[in-house]
C-alpha positions in Angstrom: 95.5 118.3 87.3 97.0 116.0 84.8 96.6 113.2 82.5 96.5 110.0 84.2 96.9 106.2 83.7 95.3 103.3 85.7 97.0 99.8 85.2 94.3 97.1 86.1 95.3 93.3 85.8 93.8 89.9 84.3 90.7 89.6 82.6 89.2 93.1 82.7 92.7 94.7 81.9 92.7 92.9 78.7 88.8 94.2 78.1 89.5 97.7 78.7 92.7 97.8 77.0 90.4 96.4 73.6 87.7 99.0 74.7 90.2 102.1 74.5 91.2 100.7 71.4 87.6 101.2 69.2 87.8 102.0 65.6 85.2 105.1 64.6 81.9 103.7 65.4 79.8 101.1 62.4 76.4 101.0 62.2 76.9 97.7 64.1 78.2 99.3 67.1 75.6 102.5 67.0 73.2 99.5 67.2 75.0 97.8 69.8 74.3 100.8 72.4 70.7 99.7 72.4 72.2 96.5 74.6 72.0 98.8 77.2 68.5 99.4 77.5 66.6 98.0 80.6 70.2 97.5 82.3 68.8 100.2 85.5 66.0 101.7 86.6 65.0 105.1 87.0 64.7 105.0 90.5 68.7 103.7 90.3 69.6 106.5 87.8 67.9 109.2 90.1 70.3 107.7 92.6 73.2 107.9 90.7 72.7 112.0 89.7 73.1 112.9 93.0 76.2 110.7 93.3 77.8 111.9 90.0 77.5 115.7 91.6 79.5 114.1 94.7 82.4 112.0 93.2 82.4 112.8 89.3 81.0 116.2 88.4 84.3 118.3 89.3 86.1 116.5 86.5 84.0 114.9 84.5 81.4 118.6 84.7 77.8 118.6 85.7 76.8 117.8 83.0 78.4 114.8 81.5 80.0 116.5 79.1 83.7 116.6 80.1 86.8 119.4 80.1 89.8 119.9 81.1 89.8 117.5 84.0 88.2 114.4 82.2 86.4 112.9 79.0 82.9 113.0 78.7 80.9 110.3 79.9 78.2 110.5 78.3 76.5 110.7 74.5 78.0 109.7 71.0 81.7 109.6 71.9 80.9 107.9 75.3 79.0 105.2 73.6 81.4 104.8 70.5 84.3 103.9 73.1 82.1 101.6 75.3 78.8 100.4 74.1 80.2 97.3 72.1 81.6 95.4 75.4 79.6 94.3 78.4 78.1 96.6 81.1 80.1 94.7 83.6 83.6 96.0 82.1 83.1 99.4 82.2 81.5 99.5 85.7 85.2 97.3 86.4 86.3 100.4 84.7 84.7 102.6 87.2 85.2 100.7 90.4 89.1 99.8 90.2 90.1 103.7 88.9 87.8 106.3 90.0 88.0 108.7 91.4 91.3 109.9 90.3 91.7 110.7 94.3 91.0 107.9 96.0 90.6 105.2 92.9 88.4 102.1 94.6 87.1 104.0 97.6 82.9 105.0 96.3 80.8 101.8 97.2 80.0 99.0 94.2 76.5 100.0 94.6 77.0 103.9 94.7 79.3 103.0 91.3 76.6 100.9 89.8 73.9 103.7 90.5 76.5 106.4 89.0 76.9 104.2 85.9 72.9 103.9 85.9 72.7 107.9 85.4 75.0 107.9 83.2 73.5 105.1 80.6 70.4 107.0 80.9 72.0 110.5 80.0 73.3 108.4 77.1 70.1 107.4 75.9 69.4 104.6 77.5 66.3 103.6 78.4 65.3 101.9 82.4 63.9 99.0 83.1 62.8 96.8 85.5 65.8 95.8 87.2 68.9 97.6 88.8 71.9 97.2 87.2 73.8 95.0 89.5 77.1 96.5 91.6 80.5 94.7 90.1 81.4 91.9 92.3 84.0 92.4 95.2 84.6 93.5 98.4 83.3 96.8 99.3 86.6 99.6 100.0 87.6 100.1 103.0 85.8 102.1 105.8 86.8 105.8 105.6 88.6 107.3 108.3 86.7 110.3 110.3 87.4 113.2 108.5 90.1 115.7 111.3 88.3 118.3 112.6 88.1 121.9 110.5 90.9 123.5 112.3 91.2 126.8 113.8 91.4 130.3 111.6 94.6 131.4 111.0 95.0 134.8 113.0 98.8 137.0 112.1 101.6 137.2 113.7 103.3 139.3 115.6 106.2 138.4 116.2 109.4 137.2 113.8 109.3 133.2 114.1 112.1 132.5 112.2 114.9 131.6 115.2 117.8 130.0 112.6 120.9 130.1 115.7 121.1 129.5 119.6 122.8 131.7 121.5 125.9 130.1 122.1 126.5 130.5 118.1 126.0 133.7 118.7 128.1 134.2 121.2 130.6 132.4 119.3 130.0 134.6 116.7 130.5 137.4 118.4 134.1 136.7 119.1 135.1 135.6 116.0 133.6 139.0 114.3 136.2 140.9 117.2 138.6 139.3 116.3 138.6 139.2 112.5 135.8 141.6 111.2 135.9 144.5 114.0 139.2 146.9 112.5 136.8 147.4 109.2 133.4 147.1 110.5 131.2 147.7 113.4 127.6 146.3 114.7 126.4 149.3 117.1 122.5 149.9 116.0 122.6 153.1 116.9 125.0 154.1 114.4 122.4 152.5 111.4 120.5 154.9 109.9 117.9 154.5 107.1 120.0 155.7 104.5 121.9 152.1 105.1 119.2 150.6 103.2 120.7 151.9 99.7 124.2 153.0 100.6 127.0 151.0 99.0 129.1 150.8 102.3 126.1 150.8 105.4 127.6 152.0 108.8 126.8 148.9 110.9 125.8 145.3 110.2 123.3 145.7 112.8 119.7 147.7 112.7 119.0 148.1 108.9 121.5 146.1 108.0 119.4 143.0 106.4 117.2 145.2 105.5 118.9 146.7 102.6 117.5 147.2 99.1 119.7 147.1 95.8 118.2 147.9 92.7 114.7 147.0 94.2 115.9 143.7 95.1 116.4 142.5 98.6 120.3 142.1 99.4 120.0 139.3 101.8 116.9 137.5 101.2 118.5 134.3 103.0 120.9 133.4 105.6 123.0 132.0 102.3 123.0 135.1 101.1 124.7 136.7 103.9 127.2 133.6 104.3 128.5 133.9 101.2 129.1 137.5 101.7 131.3 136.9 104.4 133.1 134.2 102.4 135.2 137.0 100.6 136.6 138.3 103.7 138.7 139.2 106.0 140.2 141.2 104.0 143.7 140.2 104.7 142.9 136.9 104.3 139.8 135.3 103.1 141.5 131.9 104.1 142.5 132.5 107.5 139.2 131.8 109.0 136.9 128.6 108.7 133.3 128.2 107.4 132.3 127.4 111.2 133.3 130.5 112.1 131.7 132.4 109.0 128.0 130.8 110.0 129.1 131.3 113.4 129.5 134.9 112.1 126.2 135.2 110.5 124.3 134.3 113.8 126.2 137.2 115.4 124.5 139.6 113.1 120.9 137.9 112.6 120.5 138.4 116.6 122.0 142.0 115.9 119.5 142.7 114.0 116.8 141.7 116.1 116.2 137.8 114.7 115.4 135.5 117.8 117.4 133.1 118.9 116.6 129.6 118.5 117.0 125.6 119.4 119.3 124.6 116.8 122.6 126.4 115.4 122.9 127.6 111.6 124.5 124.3 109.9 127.6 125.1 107.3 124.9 123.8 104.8 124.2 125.8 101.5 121.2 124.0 101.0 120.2 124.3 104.5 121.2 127.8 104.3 119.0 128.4 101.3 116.2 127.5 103.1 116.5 130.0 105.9 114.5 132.9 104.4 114.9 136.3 106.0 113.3 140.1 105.6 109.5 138.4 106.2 108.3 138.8 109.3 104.9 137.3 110.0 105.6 134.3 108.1 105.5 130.8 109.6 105.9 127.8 108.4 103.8 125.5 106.2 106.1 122.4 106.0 109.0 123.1 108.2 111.7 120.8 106.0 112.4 118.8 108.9 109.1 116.6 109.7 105.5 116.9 109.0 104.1 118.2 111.9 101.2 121.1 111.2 100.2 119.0 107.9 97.4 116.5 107.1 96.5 114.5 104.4 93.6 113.2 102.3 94.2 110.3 100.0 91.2 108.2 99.3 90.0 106.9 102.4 93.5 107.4 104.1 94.3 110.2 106.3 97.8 109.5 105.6 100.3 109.8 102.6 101.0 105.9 101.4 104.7 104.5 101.9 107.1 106.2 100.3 104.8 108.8 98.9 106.1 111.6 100.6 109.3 112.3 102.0 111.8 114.7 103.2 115.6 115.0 101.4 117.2 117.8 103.0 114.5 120.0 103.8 112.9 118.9 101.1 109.8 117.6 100.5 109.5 114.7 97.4 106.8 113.7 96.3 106.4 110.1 94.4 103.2 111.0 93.1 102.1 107.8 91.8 99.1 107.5 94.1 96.7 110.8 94.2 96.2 112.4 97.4 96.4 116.3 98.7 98.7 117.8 101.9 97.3 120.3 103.7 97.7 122.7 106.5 95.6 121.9 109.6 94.9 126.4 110.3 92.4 127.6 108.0 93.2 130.7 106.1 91.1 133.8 104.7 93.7 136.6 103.8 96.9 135.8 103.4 100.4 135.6 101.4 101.3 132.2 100.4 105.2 131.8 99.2 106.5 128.4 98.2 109.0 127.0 95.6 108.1 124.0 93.6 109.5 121.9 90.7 109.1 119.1 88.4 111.3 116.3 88.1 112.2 116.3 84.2 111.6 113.0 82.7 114.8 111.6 81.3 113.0 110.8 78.5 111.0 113.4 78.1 112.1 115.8 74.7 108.8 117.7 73.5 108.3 121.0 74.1 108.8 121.7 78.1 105.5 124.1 77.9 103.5 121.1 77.1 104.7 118.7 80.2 101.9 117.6 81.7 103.0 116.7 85.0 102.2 118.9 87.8 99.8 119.5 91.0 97.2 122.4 92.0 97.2 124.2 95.1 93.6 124.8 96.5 93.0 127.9 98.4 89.5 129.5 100.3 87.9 126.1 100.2 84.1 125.8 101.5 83.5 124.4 105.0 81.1 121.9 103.1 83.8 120.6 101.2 82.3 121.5 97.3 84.0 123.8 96.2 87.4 126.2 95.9 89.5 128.2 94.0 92.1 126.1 92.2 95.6 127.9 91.2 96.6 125.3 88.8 100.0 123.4 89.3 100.2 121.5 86.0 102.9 122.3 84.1 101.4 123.2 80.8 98.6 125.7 82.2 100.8 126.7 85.1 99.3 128.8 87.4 96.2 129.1 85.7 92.8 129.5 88.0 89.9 127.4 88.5 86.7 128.8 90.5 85.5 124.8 91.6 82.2 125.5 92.7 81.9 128.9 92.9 82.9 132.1 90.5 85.3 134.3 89.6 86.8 136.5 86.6 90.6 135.7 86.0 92.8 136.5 83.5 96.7 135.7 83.4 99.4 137.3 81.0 100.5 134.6 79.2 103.7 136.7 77.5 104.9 137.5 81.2 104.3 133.7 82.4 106.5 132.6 79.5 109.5 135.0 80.4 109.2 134.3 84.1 108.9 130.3 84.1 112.5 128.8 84.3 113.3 125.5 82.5 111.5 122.2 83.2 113.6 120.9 86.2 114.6 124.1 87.7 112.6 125.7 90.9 110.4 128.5 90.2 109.1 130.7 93.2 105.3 131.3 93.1 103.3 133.7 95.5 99.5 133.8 96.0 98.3 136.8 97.7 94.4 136.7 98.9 92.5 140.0 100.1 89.2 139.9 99.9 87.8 138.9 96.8 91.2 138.9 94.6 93.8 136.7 94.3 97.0 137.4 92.6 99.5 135.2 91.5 103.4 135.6 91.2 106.1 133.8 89.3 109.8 134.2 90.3 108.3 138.0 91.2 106.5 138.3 87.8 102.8 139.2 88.6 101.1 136.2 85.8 97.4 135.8 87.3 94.4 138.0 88.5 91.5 136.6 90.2 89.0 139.5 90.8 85.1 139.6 92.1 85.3 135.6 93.4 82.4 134.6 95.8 84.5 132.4 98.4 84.5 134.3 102.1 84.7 131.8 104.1 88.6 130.8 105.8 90.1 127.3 103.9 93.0 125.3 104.4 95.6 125.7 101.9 95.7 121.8 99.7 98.5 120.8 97.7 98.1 118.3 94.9 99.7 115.1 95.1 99.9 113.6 91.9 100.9 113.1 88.3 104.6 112.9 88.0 107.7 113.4 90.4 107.9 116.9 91.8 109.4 118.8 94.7 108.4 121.8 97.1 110.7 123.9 99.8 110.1 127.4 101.6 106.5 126.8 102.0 105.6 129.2 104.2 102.7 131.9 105.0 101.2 135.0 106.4 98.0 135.6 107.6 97.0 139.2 107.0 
C-alpha cells in the first residue's frame, strides 16, 4: 500500500486543493461544522454504514478512525480539513478518487449515502432530507466478476521444458567433440557423493543437483552456461556461444529435464530466467504473454493501456492506475517464489528504507471476497503482514530484513511459504516474517498489487503442496 495522489481538474480541483490547505482550526471553523447538520437523514446514514464496511473500511478502518492505509474520516481532524467548504466538494472529493482501486466506480448515490454516515459519525445531526448524490453520470457497468477458479492440486511432474530436442541433439555432438576427452555424461557413473565433490564423475544424474557450501551450484540454466564459457580447455575460444547453449540442452535432458517447444536462446537475461533444481513449480506469469492471469481494476477486468507490459520476460508495471493481477487457480498450501523491484526515482535521495513505492501480494483470500492475508509490498514496511479481515500473530526481524534487502533499484527474491495456519516469509533466502495461528482455510488466488510507483516482477512461479 502506498501514499497516493489524485489530480482532479477545474472548479473542484481548485476547492480541494484550498481544502487540503486549512490552517489549524478557529473557532469560526469549529462553528462552521454545524453547516452540516440536517444535510442527511438517518435512514441515508444507516445506508451508508453498510457501504463504508464494503468500499472504505479496509483503509480507512471500521471505525472511521484511519491507519496505515488512509486518514481518518471522521471527528475533529476530519472536520478541521473539510467543514469550512461546501458538502458538495468533498462528496466531488469522494466520487472522482475513491476508492484508491477503482477511483469513480461506487454509484453517486451509494457515495452520497457513505458521506451521510460519515457526517453523522462526525457529529452531525440528520434531517429531513437526503443529502443529494454529486451530479454526473453514474460509472460504468461492472463487468461479471470470472468465475472462482479451480484449487490448485501439485505436480508431479518437472514442467520446466527450456530446449527441443534437436538442441539437444545438437548438443550432443558438440559435447563429443569438444567436452568428451575430459568429461563424461553416463548416469550410471553419478553417484551421490557428486553432490559435494569438487570434480563430480558425470554431468548427468546428480549433476545439477549439486550443493556448494549449502548453496545450489546451478540454480539456472545461466548458471550452467557460464560454466561452460571457460572451456574447452584448450581453447575457450574455439567454440561459439550457439554451441555452449546448445551444450547446456545436452545436459538438462541428461539429467532428466523434459524437452520442450522452444530452444534455449544465447540470452543471459533469458537465461536467468530459466530456473532449475524446483520441481513441482509452474509458472505464475510465464514472461512471454499473460495467459493464466486475470485482472481487477475498478470495474475493468483488464489492465488499462500501457499498464502492464512484458520487456524481456519481464513484466513492468506503470502503476499509475490501481488495479491487482492474479492467478486464475486458487491456492491453499503452497511455496510462492518471485523476484520484484522498484524503479528508483531519479529524483529520489532520502533514505531508500523510507520509499514509499511498492505493491502487496494477497494470499488465502475468502471466497466472499472480505478479507486476506496481506504480505506487504511497500517499500518502507517491506514484507510486513496484514490479517484483512481475519487474524493472525506475526512478527518479522527487522535486523535480518535490513541485512537481506538490496539497494532501492536492485531485485530482491522473496518466498512465501503457506502450510496450514503459518506463513513464512523469505528475503534473498533470509527468513524476515512469521505468520502463526491465522484463521484463513479456505484456497485463494494469489493478487499482486498494481500501484504506487514504477516496479518490476520476473520468476513468479509456484508449488502447490
Amino acid at each position: 500500500m502506498t501514499t497516493h495522489t489524485f489530480v482532479l481538474s477545474g472548479v473542484l480541483a481548485a476547492g480541494l486543493a484550498s481544502a487540503f490547505a486549512l490552517a489549524p482550526r478557529t473557532a469560526a471553523q469549529q462553528a462552521a461544522a454545524s453547516t452540516w447538520n440536517g444535510a442527511f437523514t438517518e435512514a441515508q446514514a444507516t445506508r451508508g454504514d453498510a457501504l463504508f464496511g464494503r468500499f472504505c473500511a479496509n483503509c480507512h478502518s471500521r471505525d472511521l478512525a484511519g491507519g496505515d492505509r488512509g486518514p481518518a474520516v471522521a471527528g475533529p481532524g476530519f472536520s478541521a480539513k473539510w467543514s469550512a467548504k461546501p458538502v458538495i466538494e468533498l462528496l466531488g472529493y469522494i466520487q472522482g478518487a475513491m476508492p484508491l482501486n477503482g477511483p469513480g466506480t461506487v454509484g453517486r448515490q451509494q457515495n452520497a449515502d457513505i458521506l451521510a454516515f460519515m457526517l453523522k459519525k462526525s457529529g452531525a445531526t440528520a434531517g429531513a432530507k437526503d443529502l443529494a448524490p454529486f451530479p454526473g453520470p453514474e460509472p460504468l457497468e461492472a463487468a461479471a466478476p470470472p468465475p472462482p477458479g479451480p484449487v490448485a492440486t501439485p505436480v508431479t511432474t518437472r514442467l520446466d521444458a527450456y530446449y527441443t530436442e534437436s538442441q539437444a541433439a545438437r548438443g550432443k555432438a558438440a559435447f563429443n567433440r569438444n567436452c568428451l576427452y575430459c568429461h563424461g555424461v553416463d548416469p550410471k557413473r553419478s553417484t551421490p557423493a557428486d553432490l559435494v565433490f569438487a570434480l563430480p564423475s558425470s554431468f548427468a544424474g546428480h549433476f545439477l543437483e549439486r550443493i556448494v557450501n549449502d548453496k545450489r551450484v546451478y540454480p539456472s540454466v545461466y548458471v550452467l552456461y557460464s560454466k561452460f564459457q571457460s572451456m574447452p580447455a584448450t581453447d575457450t575460444r574455439s567454440i561459439t556461444n550457439q554451441n555452449r547453449v546448445d551444450i547446456a540442452a545436452y545436459i538438462l535432458q541428461a539429467n532428466g529435464y523434459p524437452a520442450g517447444a522452444t530452444e534455449i536462446p544465447v540470452d543471459a537475461d533469458a537465461m536467468r530466467l530459466m530456473n532449475l533444481n524446483e520441481p513441482g513449480f509452474e509458472p505464475v506469469f510465464n514472461g512471454k504473454d499473460m495467459t493464466g492471469l486475470r485482472f481487477r481494476y475498478g470495474n475493468l477486468n483488464a489492465p488499462p493501456p500501457g499498464q502492464l507490459t512484458i520487456e524481456n520476460g519481464v513484466m513492468a508495471c506503470a502503476c499509475n492506475a490501481h488495479g491487482e493481477w492474479e492467478t486464475v487457480k486458487r491456492y491453499k498450501d503452497f511455496i510462492l517464489k518471485f523476484d520484484m523491484r522498484f524503479e528508483r526515482p531519479a529524483d529520489w535521495s532520502g533514505d531508500d528504507e523510507l520509499f514509499s513505492g511498492g505493491s502487496g501480494i494477497y494470499i488465502l483470500g475468502r471466497p466472499t471476497g472480505n478479507g486476506s492475508i496481506e504480505v506487504e509490498g511497500r517499500h518502507r514496511d517491506f514484507l510486513q503482514l496484514f490479517a484483512i479481515g481475519g487474524k493472525a500473530t506475526w512478527t518479522q526481524d527487522l535486523d535480518a530484513k535490513r541485512r537481506a534487502i538490496r539497494p532501492l533499484g536492485e531485485w530482491n527474491s522473496v518466498e512465501i511459504v503457506s502450510k496450514g495456519q503459518t506463513v513464512k516469509v523469505f528475503l534473498n533466502g533470509t527468513l524476515v516474517t512469521t505468520a502463526t495461528d491465522h484463521d484463513y482455510t479456505a484456497p485463494g488466488h494469489i493478487r499482486f498489487q498494481s500501484q504506487g510507483a514504477k516496479m518490476y516482477w520476473r520468476n513468479v512461479r509456484v508449488r502447490p503442496e
